[in-house]
C-alpha positions as CSV (number, residue, x, y, z in Angstrom):
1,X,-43.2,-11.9,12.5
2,X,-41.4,-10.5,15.3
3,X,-42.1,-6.9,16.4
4,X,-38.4,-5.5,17.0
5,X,-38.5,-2.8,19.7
6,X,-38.2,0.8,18.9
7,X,-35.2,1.6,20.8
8,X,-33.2,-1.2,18.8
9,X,-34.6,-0.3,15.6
10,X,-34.0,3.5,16.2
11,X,-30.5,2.5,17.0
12,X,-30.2,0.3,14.0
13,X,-31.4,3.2,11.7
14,X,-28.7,5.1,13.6
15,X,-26.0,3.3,12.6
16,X,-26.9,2.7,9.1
17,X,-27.2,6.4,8.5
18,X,-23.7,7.1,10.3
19,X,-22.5,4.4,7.4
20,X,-24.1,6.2,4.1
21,X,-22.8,9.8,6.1
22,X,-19.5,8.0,5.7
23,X,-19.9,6.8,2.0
24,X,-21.3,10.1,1.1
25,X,-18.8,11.9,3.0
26,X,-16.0,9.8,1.0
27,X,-17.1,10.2,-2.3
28,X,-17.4,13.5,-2.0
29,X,-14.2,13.9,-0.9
30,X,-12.7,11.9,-3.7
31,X,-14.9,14.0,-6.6
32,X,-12.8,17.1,-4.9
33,X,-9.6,15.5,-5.8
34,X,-11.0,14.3,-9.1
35,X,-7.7,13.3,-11.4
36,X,-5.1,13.8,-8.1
37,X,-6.3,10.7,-7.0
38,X,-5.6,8.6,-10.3
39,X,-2.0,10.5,-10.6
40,X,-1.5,9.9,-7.2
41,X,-2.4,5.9,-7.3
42,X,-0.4,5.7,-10.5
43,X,2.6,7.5,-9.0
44,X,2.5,5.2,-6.1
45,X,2.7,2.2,-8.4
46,X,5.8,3.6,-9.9
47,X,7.1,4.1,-6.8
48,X,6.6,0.6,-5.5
49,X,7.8,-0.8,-8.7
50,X,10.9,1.1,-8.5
51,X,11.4,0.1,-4.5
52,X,11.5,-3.3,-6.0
53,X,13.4,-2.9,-9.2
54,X,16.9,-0.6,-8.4
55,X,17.6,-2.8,-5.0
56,X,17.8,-5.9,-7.2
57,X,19.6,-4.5,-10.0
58,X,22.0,-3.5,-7.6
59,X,22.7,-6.9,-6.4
60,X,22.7,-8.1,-9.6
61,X,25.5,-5.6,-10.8
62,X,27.3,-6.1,-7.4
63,X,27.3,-10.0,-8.0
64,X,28.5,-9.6,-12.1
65,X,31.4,-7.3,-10.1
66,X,32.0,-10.2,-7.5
67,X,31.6,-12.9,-10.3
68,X,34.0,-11.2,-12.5
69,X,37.0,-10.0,-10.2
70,X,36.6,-13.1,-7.6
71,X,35.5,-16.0,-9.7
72,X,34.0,-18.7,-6.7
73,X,32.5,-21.9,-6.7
74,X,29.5,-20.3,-6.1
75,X,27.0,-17.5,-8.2
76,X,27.2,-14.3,-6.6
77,X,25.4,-13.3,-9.3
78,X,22.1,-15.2,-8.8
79,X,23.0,-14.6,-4.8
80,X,22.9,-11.0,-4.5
81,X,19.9,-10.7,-7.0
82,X,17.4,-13.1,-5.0
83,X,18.9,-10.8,-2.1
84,X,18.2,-7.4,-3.9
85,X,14.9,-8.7,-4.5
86,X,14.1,-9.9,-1.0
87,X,15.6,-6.0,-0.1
88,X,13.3,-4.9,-2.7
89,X,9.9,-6.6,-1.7
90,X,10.1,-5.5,1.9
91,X,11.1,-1.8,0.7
92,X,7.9,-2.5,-1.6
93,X,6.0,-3.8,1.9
94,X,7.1,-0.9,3.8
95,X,6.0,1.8,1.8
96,X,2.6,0.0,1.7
97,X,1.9,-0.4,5.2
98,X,2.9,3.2,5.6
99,X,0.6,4.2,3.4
100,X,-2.2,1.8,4.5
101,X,-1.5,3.5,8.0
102,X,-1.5,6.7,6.6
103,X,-5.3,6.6,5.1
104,X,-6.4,4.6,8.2
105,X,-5.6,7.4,10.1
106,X,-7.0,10.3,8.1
107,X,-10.4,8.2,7.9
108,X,-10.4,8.1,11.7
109,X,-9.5,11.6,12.0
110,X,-12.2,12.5,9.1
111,X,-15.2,10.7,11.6
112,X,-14.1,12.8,14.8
């Protein structure tokens, strides 16, 4: 077997501990929340779900409006909903990301 030298190994032991500081550091953080966290997570779903939801049954009510006043050769209905939910995904996507961001960022600024 290969003898790996001590300055590698020393460095390798350095890291790993940085990582379980980390881990600890995290769960620690996440037992002081305790329940905020799960409230927090499930209030988010709703959130997203509602991004998603109110922007498409907009377009759908919009399109019955359209349907019904200006009758067409083609749905408005079934137009403006796939729209509303396009809308609606990408609010959903948005809010995501922002949030993803946000965490990345307190993370880094938790290590410095």
């Amino acid at each position: 077997m290969r003898e790996i030298p001590k300055s590698t190994s020393e460095s390798r032991e350095d890291a790993l501990s940085l990582k379980i500081g980390a881990a600890e550091t995290r769960k620690l953080r996440t037992k002081r929340r305790g329940v905020q966290g799960i409230w927090l997570g499930l209030g988010m779903f709703g959130l997203i779900g509602w991004s998603v939801a109110i922007p498409t049954l907009l377009g759908t009510l919009l399109g019955a409006f359209i349907d019904q006043h200006y009758p067409g050769v083609h749905s408005w209905t079934l137009t403006l909903l796939i729209t509303g939910l396009f809308i609606g995904c990408l609010n959903a996507w948005h809010w995501v990301a922002r949030e993803e961001k946000a965490i990345r960022e307190d993370e880094e600024n938790k290590h410095e």
